[in-house]
Structure formats: structure tokens, C-alpha cells
N, C-alpha and C positions, 0 to 999 in steps of 0.2 A: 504494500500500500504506500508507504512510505516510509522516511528516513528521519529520525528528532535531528534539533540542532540547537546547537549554543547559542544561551540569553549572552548578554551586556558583560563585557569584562566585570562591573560593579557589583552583577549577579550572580556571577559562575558557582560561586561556594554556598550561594540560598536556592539557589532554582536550577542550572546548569544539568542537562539531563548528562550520565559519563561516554555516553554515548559522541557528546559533541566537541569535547575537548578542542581548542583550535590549536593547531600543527605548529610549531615554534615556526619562524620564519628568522631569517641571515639579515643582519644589518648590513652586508658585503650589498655594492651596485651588483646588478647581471653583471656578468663578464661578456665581453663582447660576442663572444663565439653564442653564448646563452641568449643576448638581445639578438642575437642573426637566425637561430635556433625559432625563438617566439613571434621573432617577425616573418618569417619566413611559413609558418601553421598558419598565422593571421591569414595572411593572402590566400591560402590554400582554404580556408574556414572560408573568405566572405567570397572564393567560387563557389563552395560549397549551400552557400546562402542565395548566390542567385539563383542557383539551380531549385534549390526547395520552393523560391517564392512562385518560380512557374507552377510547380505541382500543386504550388496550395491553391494560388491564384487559378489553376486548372479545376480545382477541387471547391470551388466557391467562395475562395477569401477577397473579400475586393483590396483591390489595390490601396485604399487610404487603411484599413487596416493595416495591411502589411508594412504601409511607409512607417506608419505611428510603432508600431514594433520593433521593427528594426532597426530603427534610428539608431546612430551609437553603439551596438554591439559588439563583441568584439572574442576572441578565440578567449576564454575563460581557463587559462592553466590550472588555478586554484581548486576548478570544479573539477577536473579532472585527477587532481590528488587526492581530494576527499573520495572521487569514487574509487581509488584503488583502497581506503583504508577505512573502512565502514564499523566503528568501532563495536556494533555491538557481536561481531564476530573477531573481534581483537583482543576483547577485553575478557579476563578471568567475571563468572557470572558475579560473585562475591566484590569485585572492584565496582563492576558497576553498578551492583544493588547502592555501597554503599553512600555513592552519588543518589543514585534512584530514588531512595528513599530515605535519606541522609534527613537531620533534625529538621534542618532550615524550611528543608521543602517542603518536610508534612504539616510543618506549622505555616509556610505560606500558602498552603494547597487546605487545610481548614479556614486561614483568612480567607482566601478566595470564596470557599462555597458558603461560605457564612455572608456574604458581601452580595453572593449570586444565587440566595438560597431561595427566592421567590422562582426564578427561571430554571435553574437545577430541578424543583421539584415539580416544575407543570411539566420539562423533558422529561423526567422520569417516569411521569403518568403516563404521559401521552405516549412513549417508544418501549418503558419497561423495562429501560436499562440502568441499573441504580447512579443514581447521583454521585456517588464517590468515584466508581470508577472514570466515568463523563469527567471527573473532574481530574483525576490524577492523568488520563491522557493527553488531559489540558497541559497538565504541568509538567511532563515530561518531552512532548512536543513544541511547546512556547514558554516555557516555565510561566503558566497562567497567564500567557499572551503578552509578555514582558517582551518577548523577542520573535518574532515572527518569521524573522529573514528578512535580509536585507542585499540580495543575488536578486537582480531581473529575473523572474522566471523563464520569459523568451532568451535571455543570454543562455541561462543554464542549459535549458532544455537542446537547444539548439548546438553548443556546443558538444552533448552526448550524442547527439545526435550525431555529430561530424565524428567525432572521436571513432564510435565504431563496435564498440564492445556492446553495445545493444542498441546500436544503431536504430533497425525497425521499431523498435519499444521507443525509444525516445523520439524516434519524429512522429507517432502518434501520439505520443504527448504532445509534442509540441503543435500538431491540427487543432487538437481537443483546446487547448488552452489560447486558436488564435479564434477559436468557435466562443469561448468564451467573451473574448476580445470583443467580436465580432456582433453577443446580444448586448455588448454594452455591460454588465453584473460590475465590471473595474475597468481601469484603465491600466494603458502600459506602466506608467509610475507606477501604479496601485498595485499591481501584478507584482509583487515580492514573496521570496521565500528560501531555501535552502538551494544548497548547491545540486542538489539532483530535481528539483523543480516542483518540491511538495510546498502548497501555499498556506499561508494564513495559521490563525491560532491552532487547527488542530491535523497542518501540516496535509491538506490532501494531494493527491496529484491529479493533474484534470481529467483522468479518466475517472477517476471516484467521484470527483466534482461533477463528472454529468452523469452518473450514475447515480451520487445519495445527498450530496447538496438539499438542504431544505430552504423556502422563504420564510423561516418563523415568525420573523417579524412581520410580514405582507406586506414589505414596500415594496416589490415588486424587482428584487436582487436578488441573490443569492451570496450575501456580502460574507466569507468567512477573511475579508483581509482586513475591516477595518477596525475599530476603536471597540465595538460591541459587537461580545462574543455571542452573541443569541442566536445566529445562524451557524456557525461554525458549531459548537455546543452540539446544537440539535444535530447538525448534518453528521456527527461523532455518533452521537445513541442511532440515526437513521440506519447511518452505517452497520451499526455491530447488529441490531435488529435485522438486520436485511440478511445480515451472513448467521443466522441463526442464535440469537441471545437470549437466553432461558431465564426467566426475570427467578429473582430469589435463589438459586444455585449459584456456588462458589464458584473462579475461578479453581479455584484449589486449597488446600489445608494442610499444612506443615502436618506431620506423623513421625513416629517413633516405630521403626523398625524390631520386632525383635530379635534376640541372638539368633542364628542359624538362619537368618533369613536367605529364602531362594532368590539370588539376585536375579536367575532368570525372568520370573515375575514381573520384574521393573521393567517390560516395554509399552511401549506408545497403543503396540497392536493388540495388547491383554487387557480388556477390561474386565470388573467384577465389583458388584455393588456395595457399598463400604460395609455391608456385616459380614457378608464374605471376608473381606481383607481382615475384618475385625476376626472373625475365626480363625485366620493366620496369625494372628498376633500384633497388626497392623492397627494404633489405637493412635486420639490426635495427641496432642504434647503433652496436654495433661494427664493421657492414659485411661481417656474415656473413648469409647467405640464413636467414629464418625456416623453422623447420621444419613441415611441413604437421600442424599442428594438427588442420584441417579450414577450410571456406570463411571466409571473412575478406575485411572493407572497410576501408577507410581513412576514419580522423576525424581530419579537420581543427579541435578545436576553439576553436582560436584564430586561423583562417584559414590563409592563406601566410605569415604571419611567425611562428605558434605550433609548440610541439612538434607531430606526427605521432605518430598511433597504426594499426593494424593489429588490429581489433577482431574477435574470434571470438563466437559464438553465444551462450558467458556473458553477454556484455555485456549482452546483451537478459534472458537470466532476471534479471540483479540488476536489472535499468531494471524490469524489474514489480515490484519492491520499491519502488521511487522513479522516474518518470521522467526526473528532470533528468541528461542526462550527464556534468555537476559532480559529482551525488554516483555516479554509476558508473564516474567514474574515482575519484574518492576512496576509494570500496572498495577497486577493485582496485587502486588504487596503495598505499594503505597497508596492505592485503595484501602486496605485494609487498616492502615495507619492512621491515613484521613478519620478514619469511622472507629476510632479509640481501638484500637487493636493492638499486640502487643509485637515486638520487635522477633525479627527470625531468632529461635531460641537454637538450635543446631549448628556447629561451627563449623568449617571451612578448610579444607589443605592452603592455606597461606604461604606456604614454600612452594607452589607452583606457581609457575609464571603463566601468561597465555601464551599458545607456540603460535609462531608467525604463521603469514598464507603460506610461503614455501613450506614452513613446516608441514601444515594441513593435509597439503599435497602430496607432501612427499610418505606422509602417515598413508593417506589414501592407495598411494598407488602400492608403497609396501605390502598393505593389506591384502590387495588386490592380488601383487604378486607371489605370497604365501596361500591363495586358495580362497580368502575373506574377502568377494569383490562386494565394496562400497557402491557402487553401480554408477557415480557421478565422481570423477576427479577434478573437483570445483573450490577446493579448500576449504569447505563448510560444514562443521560438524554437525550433522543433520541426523533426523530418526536411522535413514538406512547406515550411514556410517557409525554409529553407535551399535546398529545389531553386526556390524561387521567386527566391530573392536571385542565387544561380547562374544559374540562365536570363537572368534580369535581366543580368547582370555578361556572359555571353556574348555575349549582341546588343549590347551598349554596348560591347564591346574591352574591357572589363575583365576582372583575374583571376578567374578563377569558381570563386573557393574557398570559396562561400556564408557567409561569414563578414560579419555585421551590425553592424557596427562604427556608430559614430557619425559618421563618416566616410561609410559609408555612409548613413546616413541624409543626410544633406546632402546628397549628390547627388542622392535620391529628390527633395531637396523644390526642389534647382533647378529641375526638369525639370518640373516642376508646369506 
């Protein structure tokens, strides 16, 4: 769906999702060879610009459109480095909880719905998606609309588009967003947001936007970019509603494994309704039986030495907002914070670091090459690479808590 991104320098440590960190930058000039390097993609970018306007202009964009667009644009390097480094697959899940759901935030994320609690609860009526979570996506994608972005969306978009790595994907975004242009809902100023071209307070990209965009207000917009979150808001709960949001069941609930627990158990593809689990020995932190929400799997995602969670069917509509399960517990933990709850009580391996993308990769292809094919060599610890690292960990005597630790990696690459 989209990508969070970094509030205001003055923000980063109250709202700052860890997801958005901005990248150190060199006080050094380019060197020459580097300004010949970026002027030289410019040029190659703005052929690549004339060509798109014919197709768009072919495709119904009128031409004052397109001039008011593109005015000024220019090959975005920037954008192209955050898309190599998308942190919430960079970052250990425990790093960026502690961002996520960090003091600051859950106290500005209860100011916020205390502030918006009249509009928080007619969306919650109206879509059925609690209030706290609506909100904590607030605050992890704008930290509560503090920082929205501040990248032209037509730069952005336009420039992945040229890039190339998902080429098709982003010059459909970037039609949808001059469709948008085009009924007038903002203008090109107006048009801000992240480097990969998600907009406004709760971050959409204009394929979402013409998909779940609501006018809640009925002025006759669809304004999720300006000053009042009340469209943006709703068009958040439209969204998770639309992708299946079971009003009153958890995202999920911290649990307590017991000894001898079958790590097998813990996949994505087993479910079993929490008295089940509770028969297992599977009870929540306090060591009382989960109440049957509905079917429910266990995440291990810090392996056998991290907290345990007991994940229900939300889990998966927020994960089609964001795949990474970083940020699907970050919702739903700083949901749960917002709404008096208590802090992840289960600790964490702290001596691992996160392994790079080459890492990732190179875990992948080992796997693959030992018999455990991960089916995608994409650098993304995903459900299927997790049953591969599992599988792997079973025929070795190992714990099979699919858990890809660095650690693990080094075994892979003994056994070469």
C-alpha cells in the first residue's frame, strides 16, 4: 500500500515512525565526475518525461494538466536511495517497535485522539474499525499529520518510474495521481508526500486513492493532503474495511509459550482457535486462556528467544497496508498503547543485528541451494522464507522457529 516516512527533524524522537530515519548525507560538494554522473540521468529522465506525456496525453491527460505537473521536475536521486533501503525490512522488529511505539508517541497518539475524539468515533461507527488503530496509523505514517511529505508526488513517482525497478507499477501510479490532478481533489503544490509517492496524512498511493478515498466531509474533495485529517482518517478505516476488518477482534495478543513447545506450530498456514492453543499450553501473558476471537497462528518474530504473539485475521488486512510484520505489529501495538495497554512484556535477542539485503539474499539463495527453496530470491524475509529456514532448522536438529538470524546465516554458509 504504502511506505511511512519521517516527521520534522524537531519530531523525530516524539513521533518519527523507525521506519523513516533520514540517511546521513556528506557535507563534501559532488565531485565532478558525480555532478556529470547526475546531470547526465537528468537529461536521460526529462527524454524519458517526454515520452510519458505523449502516452498520458494519449490516455486523456490534457495538456494544461500535464504542463502544471511537470513544471520543474527533475531526476530525484534521493528517491531512489530510499527505495533501495526501505527500512522496515532493514531494521531488527524490536528496533523499530521501539520507535513505533516509543513513550513520546503513544502519549502524542492519545493527545491526538483525545483532540479528534468526536470524528475518531462517528469513523469508527460508520466503517467499524476501532478508533485507536485509525489512529496509531495516523501516527506512524505522519506522526498524527505533523509530517506528511514534503517530495512532489509527480517528481517521485515519475522518477521510479524512469528508474526501472518497477517501472510499470510506478507509471501507473503516476496516471492515477495525474487522474487525480486532472478532477481537480489538489493541486500540483498540494500533491506532497514520501519518496515512493504515498500522499497525505495516512500516506496513500493513488491507486488506493481511487480505490478507498472517502469525501467525509462533503465538500466535494477527497482532501487527504490538507490541514484536516477527516478525509484521510476515514479513507484509512474505508480502506482496512474494504480489505476485510472484523470490528472487535485483535490484531493479535502477546502469549506465553510453554516448555516443549512444537515450534512447528508457529506458521502463518496453521491456524487453530485460541482454546485449542490454550490446550497446548498456549495462554496470554498473564496465563489466562485467550478468548476465541476467531482462528489464530503464532509469530515468532524474533524467533525462540523473542516475544510470542497469537495473530488473528487483522493482522493480514493491516499487512495489505504495509507488508512488513514490523510495521503490523507497530500498528497494532501502538494501538494497543493508545487504549491503556500494557508494554510488550517478552524480550528480545539484542545481540542480533538486522542482516543486510545482500545478506537476505544471499541467506535465500543458500537455502535454496541446500534443498530449502524460499521460492522468491528478493531479500525479504517473508512467510515462504521463514518455512524454508524452518524446514532447514528441522532436518539439521535445530530449533525450527524460522527465525534468520545472523547466526543463522553462518551456518548456511558452513555447510557450503
Amino acid at each position: 500500500m504504502r511506505i511511512g516516512f519521517l516527521p520534522a527533524l524537531l519530531g523525530l524522537f516524539l513521533a518519527a515512525p523507525a521506519l523513516a530515519n533520514p540517511p546521513e548525507t556528506s557535507l563534501r560538494p559532488l565531485t565532478r565526475a558525480a555532478k556529470t554522473m547526475v546531470s547526465t540521468k537528468n537529461a536521460a529522465f526529462q527524454r524519458w518525461v517526454h515520452d510519458f506525456r505523449a502516452r498520458a496525453a494519449a490516455g486523456g491527460i490534457p495538456t494544461e494538466i500535464l504542463d502544471a505537473a511537470f513544471t520543474g521536475i527533475k531526476y530525484n536521486t534521493d528517491v531512489v536511495q530510499k527505495d533501495r533501503t526501505q527500512n522496515e525490512f532493514t531494521k531488527t522488529v524490536w528496533v523499530y517497535l521501539d520507535s513505533a511505539a516509543s513513550d513520546a508517541r503513544i502519549a502524542a497518539g492519545k493527545k491526538a485522539m483525545k483532540k479528534h475524539a468526536a470524528l475518531l468515533g462517528q469513523i469508527e461507527k460508520r466503517y467499524g474499525v476501532e478508533k485507536e488503530i485509525v489512529t496509531a496509523i495516523w501516527g506512524l505514517e505522519s506522526a498524527y499529520g505533523s509530517f506528511r511529505g514534503s517530495i512532489p508526488t509527480i517528481e517521485a513517482l515519475a522518477t521510479l518510474a524512469f528508474d526501472g525497478r518497477r517501472g510499470a507499477f510506478f507509471e501507473t501510479q503516476l496516471l492515477d495521481a495525474l487522474k487525480i490532478l486532472n478532477d481537480g481533489h489538489t493541486s500540483p503544490a498540494g500533491m506532497k508526500g514520501s519518496w515512493a509517492g504515498a500522499m497525505g496524512h495516512t500516506q496513500f498511493m493513488p491507486s488506493s486513492w481511487h480505490a478507498h478515498a472517502v469525501d467525509y466531509d462533503r465538500d466535494g474533495k477527497r482532501d487527504i493532503w490538507g490541514d484536516d485529517p477527516a478525509d484521510a482518517l476515514a479513507s484509512a478505516a474505508n480502506y482496512l474495511k474494504a480489505n476485510g476488518w472484523e470490528t472487535r477482534v485483535p490484531w493479535g495478543i502477546e502469549v506465553r509459550l510453554p516448555e516443549g513447545f512444537n515450534y512447528l506450530l508457529a506458521r502463518r498456514d496453521l491456524e487453530k482457535m485460541p482454546s485449542e492453543w490454550a490446550n497446548l499450553g498456549v495462554k496470554d501473558i498473564r496465563g489466562n486462556p485467550v478468548p476465541d476471537h476467531g482462528p489464530a497462528t503464532i509469530l515468532l518474530p524474533g524467533g525462540a528467544e523473542g516475544a510470542a504473539f497469537m495473530i488473528f485475521r487483522n493482522f493480514a488486512v493491516i499487512e495489505s497496508y504495509n507488508t512488513a510484520d514490523a510495521y503490523v505489529i507497530g500498528v497494532g501495538h501502538l494501538a494497543d498503547r493508545i487504549a491503556g495497554g500494557p508494554p510488550i512484556q517478552g524480550g528480545w535477542p539484542r545481540e542480533d543485528r538486522a542482516l543486510t539485503l545482500p545478506e537476505r539474499m544471499e541467506l535465500q539463495t543458500l537455502l535454496r541451494r541446500h534443498g530449502f527453496d524460499p521460492q522468491k530470491l528478493d531479500g525479504k524475509i517473508g512467510p515462504l522464507t521463514i518455512d524454508a529456514v524452518r524446514s532447514f532448522q528441522k532436518a539439521h536438529g535445530l530449533t525450527p522457529d524460522g527465525y534468520a538470524s545472523p547466526g543463522f546465516l553462518q551456518t548456511l554458509r558452513r555447510m557450503r
